[in-house]
N, C-alpha and C positions, 0 to 999 in steps of 0.2 A: 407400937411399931415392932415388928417381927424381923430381925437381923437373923436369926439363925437359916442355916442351907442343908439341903436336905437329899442326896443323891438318889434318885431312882433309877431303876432297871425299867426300861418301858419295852413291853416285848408286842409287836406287831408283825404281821404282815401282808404284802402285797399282791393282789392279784393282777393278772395281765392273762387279755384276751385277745392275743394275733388274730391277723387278718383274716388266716386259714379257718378261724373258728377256734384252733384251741386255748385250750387253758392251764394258766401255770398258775400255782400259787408259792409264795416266797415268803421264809417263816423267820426274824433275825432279831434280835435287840439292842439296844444301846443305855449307856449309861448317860443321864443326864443330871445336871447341877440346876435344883430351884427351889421356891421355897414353898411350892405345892403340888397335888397332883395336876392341877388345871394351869398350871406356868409351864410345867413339863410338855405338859402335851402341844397348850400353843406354843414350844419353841420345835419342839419333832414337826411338827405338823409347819411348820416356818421353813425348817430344813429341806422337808421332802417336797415344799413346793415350790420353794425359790432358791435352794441349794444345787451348786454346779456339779457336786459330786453324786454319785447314784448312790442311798443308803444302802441297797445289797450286793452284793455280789451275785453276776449272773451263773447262772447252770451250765453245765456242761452240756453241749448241745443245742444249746441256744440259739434262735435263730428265725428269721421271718420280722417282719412289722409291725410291731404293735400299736393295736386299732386302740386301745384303751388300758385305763390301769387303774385299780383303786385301793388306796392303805386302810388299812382299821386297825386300829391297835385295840390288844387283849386286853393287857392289867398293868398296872402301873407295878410293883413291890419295891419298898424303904430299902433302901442295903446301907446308908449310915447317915447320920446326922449331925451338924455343926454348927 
């Protein structure tokens, strides 16, 4: 059994593609607390799709309906362990 936790930086982001056609893409990370790369991800990915809060901050400028949106996260990197 593995107790030890292990912080990552998970850096992703999101695209969104308004009604009008355009396209924005949104670049941000988070620190997460788990005991692998693959607990990290399903807890981000738990966040972004059933959490009340938006993970980014919008652009200035902002603006129109968005017809769709899709997250990908880049790399996971260790920043410390316990």
């Amino acid at each position: 059994m593995n107790n030890w936790h292990t912080e990552y930086r998970v850096k992703y982001h999101i695209t969104f593609v308004h009604d009008d056609g355009r396209t924005q893409v949104v670049t941000d990370n988070l620190i997460i607390e788990s005991r692998s790369p693959e607990e990290a991800e399903k807890i981000i990915l738990d966040k972004y799709e059933n959490g009340d809060d938006p993970l980014i901050d919008f652009p200035d400028g902002w603006f129109g309906h968005i017809n769709r949106e899709e997250m990908e996260i880049e790399e996971f990197v260790k920043v410390w362990e316990y």
